[in-house]
C-alpha positions as CSV (number, residue, x, y, z in Angstrom):
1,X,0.0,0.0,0.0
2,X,0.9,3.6,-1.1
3,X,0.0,6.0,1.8
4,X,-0.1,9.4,1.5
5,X,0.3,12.0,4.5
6,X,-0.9,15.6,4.3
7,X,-0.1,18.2,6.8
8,X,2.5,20.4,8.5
9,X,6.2,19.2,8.3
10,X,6.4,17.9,11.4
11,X,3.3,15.7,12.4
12,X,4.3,14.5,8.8
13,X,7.9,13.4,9.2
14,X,6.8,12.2,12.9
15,X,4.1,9.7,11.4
16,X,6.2,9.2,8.5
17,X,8.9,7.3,10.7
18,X,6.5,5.7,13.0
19,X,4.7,3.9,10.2
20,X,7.8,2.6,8.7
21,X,8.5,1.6,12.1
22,X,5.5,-0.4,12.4
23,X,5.1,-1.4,8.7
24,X,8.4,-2.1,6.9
25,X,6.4,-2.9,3.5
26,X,4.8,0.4,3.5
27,X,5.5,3.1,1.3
28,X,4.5,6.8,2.9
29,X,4.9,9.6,0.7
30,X,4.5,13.3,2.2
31,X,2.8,16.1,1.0
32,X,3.7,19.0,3.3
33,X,1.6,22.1,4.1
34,X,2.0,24.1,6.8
35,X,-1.6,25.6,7.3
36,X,-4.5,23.6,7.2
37,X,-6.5,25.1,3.8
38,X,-3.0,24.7,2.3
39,X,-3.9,20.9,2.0
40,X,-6.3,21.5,-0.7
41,X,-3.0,22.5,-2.6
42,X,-2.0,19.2,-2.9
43,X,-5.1,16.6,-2.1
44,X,-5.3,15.8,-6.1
45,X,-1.8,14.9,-6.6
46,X,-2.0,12.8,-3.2
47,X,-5.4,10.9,-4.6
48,X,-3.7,10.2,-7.7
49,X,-0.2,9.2,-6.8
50,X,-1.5,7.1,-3.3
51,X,-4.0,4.3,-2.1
52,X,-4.7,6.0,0.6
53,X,-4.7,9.1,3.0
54,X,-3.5,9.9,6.4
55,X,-4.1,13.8,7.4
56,X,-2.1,14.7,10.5
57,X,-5.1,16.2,12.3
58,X,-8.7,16.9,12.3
59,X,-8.1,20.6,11.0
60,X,-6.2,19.4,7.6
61,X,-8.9,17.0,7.1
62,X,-11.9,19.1,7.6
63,X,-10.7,22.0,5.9
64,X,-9.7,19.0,2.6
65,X,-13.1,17.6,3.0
66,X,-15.3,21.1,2.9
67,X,-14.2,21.8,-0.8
68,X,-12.7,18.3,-2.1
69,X,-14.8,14.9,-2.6
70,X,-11.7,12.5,-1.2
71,X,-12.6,9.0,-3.2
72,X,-9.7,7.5,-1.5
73,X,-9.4,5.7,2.0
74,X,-8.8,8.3,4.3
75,X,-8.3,9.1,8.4
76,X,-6.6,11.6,10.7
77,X,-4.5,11.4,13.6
78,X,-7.0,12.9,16.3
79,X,-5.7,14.4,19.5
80,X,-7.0,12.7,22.3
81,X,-5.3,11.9,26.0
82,X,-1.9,11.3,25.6
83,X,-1.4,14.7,23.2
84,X,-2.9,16.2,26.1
85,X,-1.0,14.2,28.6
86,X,2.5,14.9,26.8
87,X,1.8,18.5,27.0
88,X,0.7,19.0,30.3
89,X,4.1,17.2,31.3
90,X,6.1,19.4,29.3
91,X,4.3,22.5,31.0
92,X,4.8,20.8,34.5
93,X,9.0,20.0,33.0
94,X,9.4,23.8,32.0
95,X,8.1,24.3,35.8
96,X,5.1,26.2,34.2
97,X,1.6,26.9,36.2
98,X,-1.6,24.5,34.4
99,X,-4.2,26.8,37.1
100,X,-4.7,28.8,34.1
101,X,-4.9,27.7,30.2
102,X,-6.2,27.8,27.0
103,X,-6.3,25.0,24.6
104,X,-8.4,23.9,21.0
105,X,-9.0,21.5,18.8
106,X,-10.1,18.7,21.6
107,X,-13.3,17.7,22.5
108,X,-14.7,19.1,26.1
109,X,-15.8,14.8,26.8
110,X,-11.9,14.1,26.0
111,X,-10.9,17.0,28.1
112,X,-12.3,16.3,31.3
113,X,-11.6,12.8,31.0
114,X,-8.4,13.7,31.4
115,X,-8.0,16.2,34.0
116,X,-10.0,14.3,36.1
117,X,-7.2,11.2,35.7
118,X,-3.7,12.7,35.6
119,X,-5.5,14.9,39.1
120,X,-4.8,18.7,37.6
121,X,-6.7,21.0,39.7
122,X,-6.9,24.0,36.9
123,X,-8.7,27.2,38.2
124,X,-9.7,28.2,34.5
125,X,-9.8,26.6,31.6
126,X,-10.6,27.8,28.1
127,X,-11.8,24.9,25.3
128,X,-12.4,25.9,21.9
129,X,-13.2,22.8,20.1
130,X,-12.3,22.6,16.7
131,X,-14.7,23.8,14.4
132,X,-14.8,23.9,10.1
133,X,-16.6,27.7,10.5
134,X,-13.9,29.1,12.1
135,X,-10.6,30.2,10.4
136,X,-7.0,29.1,11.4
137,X,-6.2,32.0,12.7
138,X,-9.3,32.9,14.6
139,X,-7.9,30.3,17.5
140,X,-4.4,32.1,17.2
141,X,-6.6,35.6,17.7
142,X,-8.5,33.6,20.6
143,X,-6.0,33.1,22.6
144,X,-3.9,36.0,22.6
145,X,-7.0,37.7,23.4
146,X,-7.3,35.9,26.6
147,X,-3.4,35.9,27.4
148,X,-3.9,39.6,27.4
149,X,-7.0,39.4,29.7
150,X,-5.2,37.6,32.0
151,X,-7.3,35.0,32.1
152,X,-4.9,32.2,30.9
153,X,-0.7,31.4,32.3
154,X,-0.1,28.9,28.7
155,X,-1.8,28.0,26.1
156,X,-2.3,24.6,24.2
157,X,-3.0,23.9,20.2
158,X,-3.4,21.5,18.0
159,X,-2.6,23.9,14.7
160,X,0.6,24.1,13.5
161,X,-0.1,27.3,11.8
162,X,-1.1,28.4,15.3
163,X,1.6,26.8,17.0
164,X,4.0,28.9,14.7
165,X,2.2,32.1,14.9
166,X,1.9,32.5,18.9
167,X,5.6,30.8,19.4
168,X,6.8,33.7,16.8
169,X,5.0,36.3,18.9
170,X,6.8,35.1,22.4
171,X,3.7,33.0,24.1
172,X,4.0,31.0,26.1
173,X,2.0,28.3,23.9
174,X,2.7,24.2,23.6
175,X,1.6,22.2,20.9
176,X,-0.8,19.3,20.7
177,X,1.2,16.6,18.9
178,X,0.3,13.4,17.2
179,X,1.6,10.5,19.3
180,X,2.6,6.9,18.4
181,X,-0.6,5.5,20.4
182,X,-3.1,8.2,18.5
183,X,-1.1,7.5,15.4
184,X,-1.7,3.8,15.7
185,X,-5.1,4.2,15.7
186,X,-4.9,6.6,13.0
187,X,-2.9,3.5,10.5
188,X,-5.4,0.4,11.5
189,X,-8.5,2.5,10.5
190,X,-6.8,3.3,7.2
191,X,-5.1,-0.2,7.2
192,X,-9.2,-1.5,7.3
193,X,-10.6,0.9,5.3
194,X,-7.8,0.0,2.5
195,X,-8.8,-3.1,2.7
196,X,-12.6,-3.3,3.0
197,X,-11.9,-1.0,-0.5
198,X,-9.6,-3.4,-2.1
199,X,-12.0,-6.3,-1.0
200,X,-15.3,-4.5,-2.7
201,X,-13.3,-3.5,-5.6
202,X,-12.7,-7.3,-6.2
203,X,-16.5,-7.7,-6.5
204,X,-17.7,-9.5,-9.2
205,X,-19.4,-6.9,-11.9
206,X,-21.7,-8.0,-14.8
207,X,-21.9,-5.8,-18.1
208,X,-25.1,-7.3,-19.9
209,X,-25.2,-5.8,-23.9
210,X,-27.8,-6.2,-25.5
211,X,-28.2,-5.0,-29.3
212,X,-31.4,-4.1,-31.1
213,X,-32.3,-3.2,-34.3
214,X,-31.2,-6.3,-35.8
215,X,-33.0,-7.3,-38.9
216,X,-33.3,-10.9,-39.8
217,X,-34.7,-10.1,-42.9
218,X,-33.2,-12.3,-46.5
219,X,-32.7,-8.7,-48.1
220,X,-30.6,-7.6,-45.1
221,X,-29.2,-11.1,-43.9
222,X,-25.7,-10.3,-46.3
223,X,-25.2,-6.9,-45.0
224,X,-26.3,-8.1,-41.4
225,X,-23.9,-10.0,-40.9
226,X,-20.9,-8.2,-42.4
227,X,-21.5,-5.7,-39.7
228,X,-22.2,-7.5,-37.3
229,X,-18.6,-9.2,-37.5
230,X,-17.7,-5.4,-37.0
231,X,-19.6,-5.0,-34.2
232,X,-18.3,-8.0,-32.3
233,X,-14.6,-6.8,-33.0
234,X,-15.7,-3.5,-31.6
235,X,-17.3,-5.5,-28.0
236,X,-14.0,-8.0,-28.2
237,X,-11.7,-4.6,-28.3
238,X,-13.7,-3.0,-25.4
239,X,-13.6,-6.6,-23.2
240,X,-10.1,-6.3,-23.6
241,X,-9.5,-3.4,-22.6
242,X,-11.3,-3.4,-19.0
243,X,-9.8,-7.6,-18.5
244,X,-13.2,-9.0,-18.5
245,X,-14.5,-12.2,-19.8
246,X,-17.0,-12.6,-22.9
247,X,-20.0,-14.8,-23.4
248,X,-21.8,-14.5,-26.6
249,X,-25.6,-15.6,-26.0
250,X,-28.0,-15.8,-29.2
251,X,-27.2,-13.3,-32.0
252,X,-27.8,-9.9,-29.8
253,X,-26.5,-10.3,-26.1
254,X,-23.2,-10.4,-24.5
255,X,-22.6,-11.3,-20.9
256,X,-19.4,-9.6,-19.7
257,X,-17.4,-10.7,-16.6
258,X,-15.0,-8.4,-14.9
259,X,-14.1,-7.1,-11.3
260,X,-16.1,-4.1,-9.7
261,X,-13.1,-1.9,-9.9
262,X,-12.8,-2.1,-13.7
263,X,-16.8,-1.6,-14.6
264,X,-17.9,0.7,-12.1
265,X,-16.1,3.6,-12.4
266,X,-16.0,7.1,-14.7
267,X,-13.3,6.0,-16.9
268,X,-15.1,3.0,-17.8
269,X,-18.3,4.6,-18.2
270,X,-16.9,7.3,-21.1
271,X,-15.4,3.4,-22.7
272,X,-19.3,2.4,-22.9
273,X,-20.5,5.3,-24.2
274,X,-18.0,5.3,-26.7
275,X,-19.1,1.9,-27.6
276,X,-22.7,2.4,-28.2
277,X,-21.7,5.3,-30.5
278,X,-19.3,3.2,-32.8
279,X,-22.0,0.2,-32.4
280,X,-24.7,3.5,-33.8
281,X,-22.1,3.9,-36.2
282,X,-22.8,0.3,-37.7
283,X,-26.3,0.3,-38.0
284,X,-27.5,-1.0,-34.6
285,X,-28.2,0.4,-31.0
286,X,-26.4,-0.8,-28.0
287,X,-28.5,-1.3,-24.3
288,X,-26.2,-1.9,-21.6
289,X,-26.6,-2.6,-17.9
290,X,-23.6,-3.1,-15.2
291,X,-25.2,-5.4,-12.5
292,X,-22.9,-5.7,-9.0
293,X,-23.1,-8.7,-6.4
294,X,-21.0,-10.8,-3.9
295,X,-21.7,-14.0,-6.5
296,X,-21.8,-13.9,-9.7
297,X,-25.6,-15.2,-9.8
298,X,-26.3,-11.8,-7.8
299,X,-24.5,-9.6,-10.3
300,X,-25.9,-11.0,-13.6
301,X,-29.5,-10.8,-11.9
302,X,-28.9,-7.4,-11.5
303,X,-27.5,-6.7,-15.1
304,X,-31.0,-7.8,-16.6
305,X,-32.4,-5.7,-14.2
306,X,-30.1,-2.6,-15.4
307,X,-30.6,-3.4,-18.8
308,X,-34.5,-3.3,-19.0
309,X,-34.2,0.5,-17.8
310,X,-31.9,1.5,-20.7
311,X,-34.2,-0.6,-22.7
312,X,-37.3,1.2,-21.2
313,X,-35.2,4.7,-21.9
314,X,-35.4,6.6,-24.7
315,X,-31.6,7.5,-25.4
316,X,-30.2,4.1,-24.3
317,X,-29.1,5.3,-21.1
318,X,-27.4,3.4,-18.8
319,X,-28.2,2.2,-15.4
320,X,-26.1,0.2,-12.6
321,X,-27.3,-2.5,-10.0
322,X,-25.2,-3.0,-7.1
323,X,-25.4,-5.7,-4.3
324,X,-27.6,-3.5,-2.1
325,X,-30.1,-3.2,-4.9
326,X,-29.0,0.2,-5.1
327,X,-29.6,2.0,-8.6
328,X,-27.7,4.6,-10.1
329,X,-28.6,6.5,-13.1
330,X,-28.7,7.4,-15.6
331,X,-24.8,7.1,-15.5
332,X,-22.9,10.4,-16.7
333,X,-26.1,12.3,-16.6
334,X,-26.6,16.0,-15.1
335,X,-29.6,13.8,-13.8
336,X,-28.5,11.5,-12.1
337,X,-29.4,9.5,-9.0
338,X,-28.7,6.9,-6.6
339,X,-31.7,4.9,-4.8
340,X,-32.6,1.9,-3.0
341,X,-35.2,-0.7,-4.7
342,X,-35.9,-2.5,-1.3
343,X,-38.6,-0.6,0.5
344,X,-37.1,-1.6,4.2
345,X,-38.7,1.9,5.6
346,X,-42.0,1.5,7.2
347,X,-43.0,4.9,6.0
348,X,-42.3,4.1,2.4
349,X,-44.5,1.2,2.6
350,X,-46.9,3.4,4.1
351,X,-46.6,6.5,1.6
352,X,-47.3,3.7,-0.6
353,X,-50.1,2.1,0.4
354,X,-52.0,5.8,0.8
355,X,-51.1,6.5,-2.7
356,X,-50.9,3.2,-4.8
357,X,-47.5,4.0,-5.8
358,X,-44.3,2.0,-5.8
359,X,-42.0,2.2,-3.5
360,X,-39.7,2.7,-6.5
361,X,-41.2,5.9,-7.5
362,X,-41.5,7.2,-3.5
363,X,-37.7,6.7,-3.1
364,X,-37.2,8.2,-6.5
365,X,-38.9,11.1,-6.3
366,X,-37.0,11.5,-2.7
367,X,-33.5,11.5,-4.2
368,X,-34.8,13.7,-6.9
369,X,-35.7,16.7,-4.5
370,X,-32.5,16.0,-2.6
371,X,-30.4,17.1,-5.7
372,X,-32.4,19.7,-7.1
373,X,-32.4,21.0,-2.8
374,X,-36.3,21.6,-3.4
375,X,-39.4,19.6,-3.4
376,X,-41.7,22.4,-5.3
377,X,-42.4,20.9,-8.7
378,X,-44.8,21.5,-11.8
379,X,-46.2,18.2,-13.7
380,X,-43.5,18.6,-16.7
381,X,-40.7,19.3,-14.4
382,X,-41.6,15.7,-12.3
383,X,-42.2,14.0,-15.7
384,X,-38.8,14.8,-17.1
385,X,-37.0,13.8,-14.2
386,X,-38.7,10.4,-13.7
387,X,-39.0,9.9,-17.6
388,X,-42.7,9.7,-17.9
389,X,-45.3,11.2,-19.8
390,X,-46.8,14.9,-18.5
391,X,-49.9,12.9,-17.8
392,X,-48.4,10.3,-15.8
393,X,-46.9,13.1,-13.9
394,X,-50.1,15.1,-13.4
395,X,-51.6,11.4,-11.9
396,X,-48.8,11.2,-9.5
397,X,-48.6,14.4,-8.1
398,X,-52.9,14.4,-8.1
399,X,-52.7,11.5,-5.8
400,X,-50.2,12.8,-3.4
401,X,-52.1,15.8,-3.2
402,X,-55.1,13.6,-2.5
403,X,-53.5,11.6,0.2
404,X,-52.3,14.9,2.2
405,X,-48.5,14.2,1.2
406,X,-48.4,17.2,-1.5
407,X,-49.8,20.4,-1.2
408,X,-50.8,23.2,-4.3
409,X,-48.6,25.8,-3.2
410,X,-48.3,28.4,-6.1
411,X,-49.4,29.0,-9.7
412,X,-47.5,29.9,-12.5
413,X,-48.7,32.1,-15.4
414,X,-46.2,31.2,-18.4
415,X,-45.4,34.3,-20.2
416,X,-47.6,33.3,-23.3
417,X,-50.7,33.2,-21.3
418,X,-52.5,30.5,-21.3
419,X,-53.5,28.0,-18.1
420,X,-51.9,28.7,-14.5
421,X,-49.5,26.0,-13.9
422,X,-49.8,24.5,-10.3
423,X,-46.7,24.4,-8.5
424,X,-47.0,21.3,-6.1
425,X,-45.0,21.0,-3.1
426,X,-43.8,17.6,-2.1
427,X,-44.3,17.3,1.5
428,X,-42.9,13.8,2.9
């Protein structure tokens, strides 16, 4: 395993050489920034170039994860009791008061566990627990603010930036650091993680194809055939390319075998849609559905399930089935979702029964108005995100206005004239 380890240079180097302490196989690569937003500097190089990610504390991490998707593995060394433990013995070393301090980044819970062990009687203590709304430098602000007061004797941070700032000034100020225990902990949730990855990635993954347009008739049996030789060059070229296996079935379908990690992913889905374009190109259309599962019974079941949506679509889209009979779609699409087909919530069931609708279309409908962050629609608006006719659409929303789950909440006049438009608001 490649692991990567963003943060300030010296929680890096210090986790750097206790990993290869504790894991002589591993290789750790640093990518060193000083300041927390800094991180975002590097985090794409890092995903590329690594497995997976270690940030040295919550801080890098939370200020990555605000403004960056991270697709890989990922952790950060937290500081908990014995960061807090190894600074309060270097205060008592450097024969420094604790009756008075200031510290961030830990939790309140963690702090008072651990005055309340190690017996320090403080008379006032600050906590400012780390937060993604406040800046960097807002903690650094913080506590000079209450040095100055008199409030606090020393002061205790788990920025580096911080830490940098207040030494540089001349306060009195100690720094949280990642220890080997915290650092441990840090390494076997990444360590798992890794591996749960690796272990899904190795899934078995079913590509069903399925062509159509094929004419069998005696005029077009010559031609038919010359092209569809192409065709299956064009498939073979594609099979080859993601490592898969290829089973022909009848004179339209292919069955492809391959692992999770080479079929479900972006790259793979710009290959497919290449493919049905230089399949268009011969003279037939391509429907394709990726099905996932933990046997390979489970993944080809849901292939054909995949498959009949592009089938039932009207641009061939494609669709994706994975072992928790999740379905995402249509893949590649400004439009596209993710959604359970098992109904396991008893309020589905319910919405369903007071509306006769599936719990398909309930848990649709719900993603829907999760990515477009509002649940106000008009009947063309809900039929061209579920891919049904305007009256289809009317029906739906009719009967969830019937059943008290959707409410008429405006009308809109179109500019033309013509009808108000009811704007219906979704309310479940």
């Amino acid at each position: 395993m490649k692991l990567g380890v963003v943060g300030p240079s010296d929680s890096s180097h210090k986790i750097k050489q206790y990993l290869n302490e504790i894991d002589k196989e591993i290789e750790v690569k640093l990518y060193i920034r000083e300041k927390a937003v800094q991180a975002l500097e590097v985090i794409d190089v890092c995903e590329e170039e690594c497995d997976a990610i270690i940030f040295t504390g919550c801080g890098v991490s939370e200020a990555v994860k605000a403004k960056h998707e991270i697709k890989k593995p990922n952790s950060f060394v937290s500081r908990g009791g014995t960061s807090i433990t190894k600074a309060f013995l270097q205060v008592r070393n450097a024969n420094m008061s604790l009756e008075k301090f200031s510290i961030d980044v830990v939790e309140n819970e963690i702090l008072e566990d651990i005055l309340k062990e190690i017996d320090i009687n403080s008379k006032e203590v600050f906590s400012k627990p780390f937060s993604n709304q406040i800046d960097e430098m807002e903690y650094a602000k913080w506590h000079i603010k209450l040095y100055k007061e008199n409030k606090i004797d020393v002061m205790f941070t788990g920025f580096a930036g911080v830490y940098n700032e207040l030494k540089k000034q001349g306060y009195p100020v100690f720094r949280l650091e990642a220890t080997r225990p915290l650092i441990k902990v840090c390494y076997e949730n990444v360590k798992t993680s890794y591996a749960l990855n690796k272990a899904q990635s190795s899934q078995i993954a079913v590509e069903i194809l399925h062509l159509v347009d094929y004419k069998g008739s005696k005029e077009n049996y010559y031609s038919n055939m010359i092209k569809k030789s192409e065709v299956d060059k064009v498939i073979v070229e594609y099979v080859k390319s993601i490592q898969g296996s290829l089973f022909n079935f009848g004179r339209d379908e292919y069955i492809i075998f391959a692992h999770r990690g080479a079929i479900n992913n972006e790259i793979n889905y710009n290959k497919l849609f290449k493919l049905q374009n230089d399949i268009k190109s011969r003279g037939f259309s391509l429907g394709v559905g990726i099905g996932i599962g933990v046997t390979a019974y489970q993944a080809e079941a849901n292939g054909y399930k995949a498959l009949k949506r592009c089938l039932d679509s009207n641009d061939f889209e494609i669709f994706s089935i994975d072992e928790n009979e999740t379905i995402k779609g249509p893949l590649g699409s400004d439009n596209e979702l993710a959604y359970s087909l098992i109904a396991s919530e008893e309020y589905i069931i319910d919405i369903s029964s007071k509306t006769g609708l599936s719990c398909e279309s309930i848990v649709k409908i719900m993603a829907i108005s999760e990515i477009r962050q509002s649940k106000v629609y008009d009947t063309k608006e809900l039929a061209d995100y579920l891919g049904i006719s305007d009256r289809s659409s009317r029906r739906i929303l009719n009967k969830l206005v019937e059943a008290d789950l959707a409410r008429v909440c405006a009308k809109e006049t179109s500019k033309g004239g013509g009808r108000p438009k009811n704007l219906i608001e979704i309310l479940f």
